[in-house]
N, C-alpha and C positions, 0 to 999 in steps of 0.2 A: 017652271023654271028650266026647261029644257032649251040646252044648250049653252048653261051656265056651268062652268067649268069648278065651281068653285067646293061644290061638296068632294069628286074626282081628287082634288086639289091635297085635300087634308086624308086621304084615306092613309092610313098606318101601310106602311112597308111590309112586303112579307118578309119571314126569315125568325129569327130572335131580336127580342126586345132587349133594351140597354139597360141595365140592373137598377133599380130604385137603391135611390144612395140614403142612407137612413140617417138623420142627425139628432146628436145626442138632446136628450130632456133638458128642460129648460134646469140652468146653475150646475147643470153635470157637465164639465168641458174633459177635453181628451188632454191627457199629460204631455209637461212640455218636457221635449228632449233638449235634454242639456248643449248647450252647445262646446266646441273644442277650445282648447284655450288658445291663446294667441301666439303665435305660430306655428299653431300643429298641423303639420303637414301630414295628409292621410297615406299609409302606407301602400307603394303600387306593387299591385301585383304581375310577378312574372308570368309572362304564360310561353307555352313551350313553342319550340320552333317549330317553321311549316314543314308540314310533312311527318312531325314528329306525334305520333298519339298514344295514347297511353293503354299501356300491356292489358293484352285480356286477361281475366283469371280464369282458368279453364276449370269446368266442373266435371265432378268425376259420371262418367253415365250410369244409368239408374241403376239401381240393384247392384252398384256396384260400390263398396265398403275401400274405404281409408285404409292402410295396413296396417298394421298395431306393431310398434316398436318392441322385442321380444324382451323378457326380462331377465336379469342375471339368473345364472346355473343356479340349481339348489343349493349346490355347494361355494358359491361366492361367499369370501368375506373381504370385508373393503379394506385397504390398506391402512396397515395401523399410519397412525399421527408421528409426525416427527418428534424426536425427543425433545423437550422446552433446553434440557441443561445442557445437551449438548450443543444446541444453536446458542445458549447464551455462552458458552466457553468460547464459542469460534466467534461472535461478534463480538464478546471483550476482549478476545487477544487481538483482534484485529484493529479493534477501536479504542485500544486505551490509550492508546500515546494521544490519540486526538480530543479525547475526551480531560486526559491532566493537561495538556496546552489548553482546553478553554477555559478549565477552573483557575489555571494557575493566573490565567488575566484577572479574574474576579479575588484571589485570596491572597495574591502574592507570595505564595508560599509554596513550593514546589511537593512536600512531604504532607501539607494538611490536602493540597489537592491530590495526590495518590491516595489519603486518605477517602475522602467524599468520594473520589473516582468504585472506590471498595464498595463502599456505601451503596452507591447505586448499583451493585452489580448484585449485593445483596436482597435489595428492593426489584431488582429483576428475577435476581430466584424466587422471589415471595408470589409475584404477579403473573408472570408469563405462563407457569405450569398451571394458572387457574381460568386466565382473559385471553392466554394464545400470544405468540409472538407476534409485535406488529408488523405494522408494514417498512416502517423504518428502522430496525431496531436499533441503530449508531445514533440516531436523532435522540430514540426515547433516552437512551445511557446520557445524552451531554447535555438532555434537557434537566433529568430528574436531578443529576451531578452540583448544576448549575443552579436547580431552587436551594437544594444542597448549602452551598455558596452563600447562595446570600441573605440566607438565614441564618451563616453562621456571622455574615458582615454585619447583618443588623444585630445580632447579640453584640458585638463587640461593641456598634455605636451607641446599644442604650447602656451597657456594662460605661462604655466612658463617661457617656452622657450626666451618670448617676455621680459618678466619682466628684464630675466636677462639680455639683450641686452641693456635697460636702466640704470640696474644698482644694480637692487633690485632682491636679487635673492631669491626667494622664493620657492625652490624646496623642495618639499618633502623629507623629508629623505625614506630612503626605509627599509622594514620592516626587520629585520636580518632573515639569511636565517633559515629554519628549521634543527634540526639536523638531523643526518640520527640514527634515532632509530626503534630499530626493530618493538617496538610498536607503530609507526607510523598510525595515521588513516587515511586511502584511499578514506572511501566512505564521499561524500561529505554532505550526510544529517546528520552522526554523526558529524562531524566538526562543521556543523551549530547550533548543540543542544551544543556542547561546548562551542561554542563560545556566544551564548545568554545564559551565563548561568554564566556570569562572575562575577567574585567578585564584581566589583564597581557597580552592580546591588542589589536590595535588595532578598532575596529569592520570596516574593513574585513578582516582578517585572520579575525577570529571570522566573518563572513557566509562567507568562502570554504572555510574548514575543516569548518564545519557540512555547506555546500550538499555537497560536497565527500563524507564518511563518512554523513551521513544523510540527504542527498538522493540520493546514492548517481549525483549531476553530473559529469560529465568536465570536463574544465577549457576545452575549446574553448565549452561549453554555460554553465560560469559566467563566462566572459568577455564573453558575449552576454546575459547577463541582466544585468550592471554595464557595460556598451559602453566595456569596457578588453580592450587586448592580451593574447594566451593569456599569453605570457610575463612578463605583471604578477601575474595569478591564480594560475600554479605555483610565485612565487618566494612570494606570500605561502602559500600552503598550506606549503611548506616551511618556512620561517620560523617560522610558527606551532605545528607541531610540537616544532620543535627549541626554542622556548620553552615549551611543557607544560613537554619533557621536563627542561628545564636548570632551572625555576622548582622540578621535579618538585608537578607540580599536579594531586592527586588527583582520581580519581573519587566527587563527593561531589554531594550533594545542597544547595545554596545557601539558606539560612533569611533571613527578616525584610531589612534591606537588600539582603545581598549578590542577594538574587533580584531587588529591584526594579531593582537597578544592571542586570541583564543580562536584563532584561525586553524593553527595546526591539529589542536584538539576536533573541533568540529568536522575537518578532512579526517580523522582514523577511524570517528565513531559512524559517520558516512560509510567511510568503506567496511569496518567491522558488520554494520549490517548488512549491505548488501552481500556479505560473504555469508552471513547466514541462511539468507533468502535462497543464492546462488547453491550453497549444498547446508544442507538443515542438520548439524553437529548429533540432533536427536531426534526421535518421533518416526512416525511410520511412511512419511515423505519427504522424498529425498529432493524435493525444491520447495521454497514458502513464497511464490510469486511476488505477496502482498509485499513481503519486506524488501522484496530487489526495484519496486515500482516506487515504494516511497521515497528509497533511497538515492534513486533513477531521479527522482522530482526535485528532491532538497539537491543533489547534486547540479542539475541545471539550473532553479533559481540562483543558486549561491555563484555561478560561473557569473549571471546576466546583472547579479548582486555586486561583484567584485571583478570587474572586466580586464584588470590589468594585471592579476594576478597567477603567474605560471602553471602553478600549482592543484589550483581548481580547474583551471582548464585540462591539466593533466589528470584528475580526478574523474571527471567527465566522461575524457575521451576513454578511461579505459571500461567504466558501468557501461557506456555505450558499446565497447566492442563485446564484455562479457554478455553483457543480455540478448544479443542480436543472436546467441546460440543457444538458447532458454528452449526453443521449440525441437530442438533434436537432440537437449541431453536427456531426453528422458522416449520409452519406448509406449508403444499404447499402453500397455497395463501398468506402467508407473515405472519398471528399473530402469538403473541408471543408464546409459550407454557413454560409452567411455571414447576420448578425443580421438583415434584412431580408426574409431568406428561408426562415428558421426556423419550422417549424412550431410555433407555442407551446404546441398541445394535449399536446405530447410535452413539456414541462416539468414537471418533479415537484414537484407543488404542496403534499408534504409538508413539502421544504426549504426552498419557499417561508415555508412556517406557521414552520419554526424559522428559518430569516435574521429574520423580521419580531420572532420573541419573543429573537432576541438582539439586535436593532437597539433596541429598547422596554428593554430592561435594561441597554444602553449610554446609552443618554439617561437612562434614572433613575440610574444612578451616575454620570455625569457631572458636575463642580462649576465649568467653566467651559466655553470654546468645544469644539465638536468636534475629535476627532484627524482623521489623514489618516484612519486604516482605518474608523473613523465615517463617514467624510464618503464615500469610495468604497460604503461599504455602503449608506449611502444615496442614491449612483447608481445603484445594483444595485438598489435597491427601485423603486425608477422605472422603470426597465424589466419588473421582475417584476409590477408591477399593470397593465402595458398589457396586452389582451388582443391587439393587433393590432402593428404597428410603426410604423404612421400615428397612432396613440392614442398613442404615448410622447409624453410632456412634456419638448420639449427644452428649453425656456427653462428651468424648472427644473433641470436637467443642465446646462446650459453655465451658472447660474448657482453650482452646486452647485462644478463646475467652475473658476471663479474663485477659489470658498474654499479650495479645497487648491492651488492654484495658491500662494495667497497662505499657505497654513499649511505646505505644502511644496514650493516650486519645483522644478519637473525639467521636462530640453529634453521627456519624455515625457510629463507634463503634462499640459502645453501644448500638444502633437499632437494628444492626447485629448481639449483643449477645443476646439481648430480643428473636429475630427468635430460635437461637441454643437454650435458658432456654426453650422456650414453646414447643420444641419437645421433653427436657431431661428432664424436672418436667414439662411440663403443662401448657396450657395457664395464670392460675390466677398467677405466678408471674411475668411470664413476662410482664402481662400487667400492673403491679405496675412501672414495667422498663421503659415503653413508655410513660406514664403518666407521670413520673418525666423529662422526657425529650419533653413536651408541651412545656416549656415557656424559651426554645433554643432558642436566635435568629437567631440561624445559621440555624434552623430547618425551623421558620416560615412558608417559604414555599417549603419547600422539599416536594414534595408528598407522598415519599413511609412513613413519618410516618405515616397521615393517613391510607396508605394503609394496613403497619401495622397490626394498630391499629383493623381496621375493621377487617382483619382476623383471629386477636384474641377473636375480639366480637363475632363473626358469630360461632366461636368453643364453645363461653363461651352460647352459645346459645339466644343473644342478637341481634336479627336480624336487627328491627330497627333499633338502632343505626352502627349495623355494614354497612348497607346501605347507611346515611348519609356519613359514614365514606369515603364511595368507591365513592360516588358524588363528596365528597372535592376533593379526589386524582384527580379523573379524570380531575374538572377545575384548579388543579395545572400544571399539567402535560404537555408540549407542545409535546410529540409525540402521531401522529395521532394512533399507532398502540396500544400503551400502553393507548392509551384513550379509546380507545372500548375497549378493557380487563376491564378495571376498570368498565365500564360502564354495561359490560356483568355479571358483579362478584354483584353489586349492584342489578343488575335483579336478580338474581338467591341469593340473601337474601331475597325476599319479602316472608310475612310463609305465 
C-alpha cells in the first residue's frame, strides 16, 4: 500500500491529548441548578479603572519580625468608670421637662406625669449602676416614663370597664378632639408651658409650676428669681397642681382667646428661664446652656406661632441679643467675666443679625407704646452695636430705662437703671438710686444690690466700705462662680 496516504492520515497529533470526559453511571445524573426567578437580573460587577491596579501588600523580609505593640507600665490602672448617679442627675435635669410633656399627652395630668416622670428616674437608679448607662439615656427616661403611662391608662380603662358591668358607669368623658388649625402646636414642651399656664391658676401659680416641669427649677432657684420665700413657691407649685387635677384640666392646645389670655404668662416664664440659664442663681456654674437653648427655641416657635403679635417678637429679639454673648461671658476655666471686660469679637453677630430682624418686626406690628420685652430688647441692641464698652450709649439706656421703669416698675428696674445713670452722669446719682432702694423687701437679699452698691463706692473712691459691700454679695449669693468674683472684687478694694 505504498503511497496510500491514509494510515499518515489518522496518526495522533504530537503534544497532549484532550482529557477523556467521563459520564456518570447509568440512573446516576448530575443535579440540576436551580434556575433564577423571573426577573432576576444577575448582579454586574465593577471593575476598576484603567490604569488603576490594586495595592501590593508588602511582606516584611525574612528574619525580619512584626514589632509588638508595647504594653501598659506596670503601674497602669485604667480609668475608673463614670459615676452611673451622676450622669443619671444630669440627664434628668436635663431631660425632665421633655419627658412630663410626653407623659403628660398620654395621662392628661400634669402632677400624675411629674409623678411617673419620678418613677422612671427611680427605675434608672435601680438599672444604670448595674447594665451601664445607655446610649440614649433621654430616650430610655421617656420610653420607661411612657410604659409607665399606659399602664396606669389601662388600669383606669379595666377599673371603669368593671364598674360599668355592675352598673355604675363611670367613664370618663373623653376630651373633645382638637381642631385642625393651622396654628396648631407640635412641639410638645410649648404645649406643656400652655397648658400650666392656665386661667384657673393664679399668675403667680402658673410662673411657678411652668418654671418648676419645664424649666426643670428647684424651688430654692424660683424663689430667687420672684425674691419670695422657698416655702411661698412650694406651697404654690402644690396648689397648682392640686387645681389641674381637681378642675381636671386637660392637656390641650389653647385656640383664638384662650391663647391670648395666657400669652403673657408663657412670655415671663420663657424669659425667667432663660435668665437662669444666662447666670445660674446656684450651683457650681455660672451659665446652664441647656436652659438658655430651650428657651432660645420655645421663644422662636412661639414668634413664627403668633406672627402678629409685638410682644413675642420683642421676646425674641432680646434671648437673641443676650445669647449671642454666651461665648465670652465666661473665661477658659469657667468664671465669670464681667460686660466691660468682655471681649466683643467673640460675640455672635449672627444673633446679632436676628435680635435686630426681630426687634424691626416688633416695631412694625406694634399699634401703640413699646412692651417691657421691646423695650429691654432694645437695651440689648445698644449694647450689641457698640463695638467697644466705652462706645455704649448710656444716655440712651438709662433713658430707655426710665420707659420700662415707667411701663413696668420693679425694685430690679430700677437697680438696672441706677447701673445705666452712673455711666450717663456718674456714680453720685445713681447711688442716691440704690440707697432709696435699701429697705425693698423684695431686695433684702438680692445680692447684686450690694454688689451694686460697692461698685459705685469703689468709683466714688470709698474703698472701705465698697469692700464690706462685695463681702455682703458674696454671703448672699449661692453660686460658687459668682462668689469668687465677688470675693476677688472685695480683694482688689483694699487701698
Amino acid at each position: 500500500m505504498v503511497g496510500c496516504g491514509h494510515t499518515a492520515h489518522h496518526r495522533p497529533r504530537a503534544g497532549p491529548r484532550r482529557p477523556v470526559r467521563l459520564r456518570p453511571s447509568v440512573g446516576l445524573r448530575h443535579p440540576v441548578r436551580p434556575r433564577p426567578p423571573v426577573g432576576y437580573r444577575r448582579p454586574v460587577r465593577l471593575r476598576a479603572p484603567v490604569g488603576l491596579r490594586r495595592p501590593v501588600r508588602l511582606r516584611s523580609p525574612v528574619g525580619l519580625w512584626h514589632p509588638v505593640r508595647p504594653g501598659p507600665p506596670a503601674d497602669f490602672r485604667p480609668p475608673a468608670a463614670a459615676d452611673p448617679r451622676s450622669a443619671i442627675e444630669t440627664v434628668f435635669r436635663l431631660e425632665f421637662a421633655r419627658v412630663v410633656a410626653a407623659v403628660t399627652r398620654i395621662v392628661r395630668d400634669v402632677g400624675i406625669a411629674e409623678e411617673l416622670a419620678q418613677d422612671a428616674l427611680v427605675a434608672a437608679l435601680e438599672q444604670w449602676p448595674r447594665d451601664g448607662v445607655p446610649d440614649r439615656p433621654g430616650a430610655w427616661l421617656t420610653v420607661a416614663a411612657r410604659h409607665r403611662a399606659v399602664d396606669l391608662v389601662r388600669r383606669r380603662e379595666n377599673y371603669a370597664r368593671k364598674l360599668r358591668e355592675i352598673g355604675r358607669d363611670l367613664e370618663d368623658v373623653p376630651p373633645p378632639p382638637e381642631p385642625a388649625d393651622p396654628d396648631a402646636i407640635d412641639d410638645d414642651l410649648l404645649r406643656l408651658v400652655f397648658t400650666t399656664c392656665h386661667p384657673v391658676l393664679s399668675p403667680e401659680a402658673r410662673t411657678a409650676l411652668t418654671l418648676r416641669l419645664v424649666g426643670g427649677l428647684t424651688t430654692a432657684e424660683i424663689a430667687r428669681a420672684h425674691l419670695v420665700p422657698e416655702a411661698t413657691v412650694a406651697q404654690r407649685v402644690v396648689r397648682a397642681k392640686r387645681t389641674l387635677a381637681r378642675r381636671n384640666v386637660p392637656f390641650e392646645v389653647p385656640y383664638g382667646p384662650d391663647r391670648e389670655a395666657r400669652l403673657g404668662s408663657v412670655l415671663d416664664v420663657i424669659y425667667l428661664i432663660f435668665n437662669e440659664g444666662y447666670a445660674a442663681s446656684a450651683g457650681d456654674d455660672w451659665l446652664r446652656p441647656a436652659l438658655c437653648e430651650d428657651a432660645l427655641r420655645l421663644a422662636r416657635q412661639l414668634a413664627a406661632l403668633m406672627p402678629k403679635e409685638p410682644e413675642v417678637h420683642g421676646l425674641a429679639s432680646l434671648l437673641e441679643f443676650q445669647a449671642s454673648r454666651t461665648a465670652a461671658r465666661t473665661a477658659p476655666d469657667g468664671t465669670p467675666v464681667l460686660l466691660r471686660d468682655q471681649d466683643r469679637r467673640r460675640w455672635n453677630r449672627m444673633l446679632v443679625a436676628r435680635g435686630v430682624a426681630a426687634l424691626d418686626l416688633a416695631s412694625a406690628t406694634a399699634t401703640g407704646a413699646p412692651g417691657p420685652y421691646a423695650l429691654q430688647a432694645a437695651i440689648a441692641a445698644c449694647h450689641a452695636h457698640a463695638y467697644t464698652y466705652e462706645e455704649t450709649d448710656w444716655r440712651t439706656i438709662s433713658t430707655l430705662y426710665r420707659l420700662l421703669a415707667a411701663r413696668s416698675p420693679s425694685p430690679v428696674v430700677e437697680l438696672n437703671r441706677a447701673v445705666a445713670v452712673s455711666m450717663a452722669e456718674g456714680p453720685g446719682p445713681a447711688l442716691e438710686i440704690v440707697d432709696s432702694l435699701a429697705d425693698e423687701p423684695a431686695l433684702r437679699d438680692y445680692h447684686l444690690l450690694p454688689s451694686v452698691r460697692g461698685d459705685l463706692l469703689l468709683r466714688l473712691g470709698r474703698t472701705a466700705q465698697a469692700r464690706a459691700e462685695f463681702e455682703r454679695a458674696a454671703a448672699l449669693t449661692r453660686n460658687e462662680q459668682e462668689r469668687e468674683l465677688l470675693l476677688r472684687r472685695a480683694a482688689d478694694a483694699i487701698p
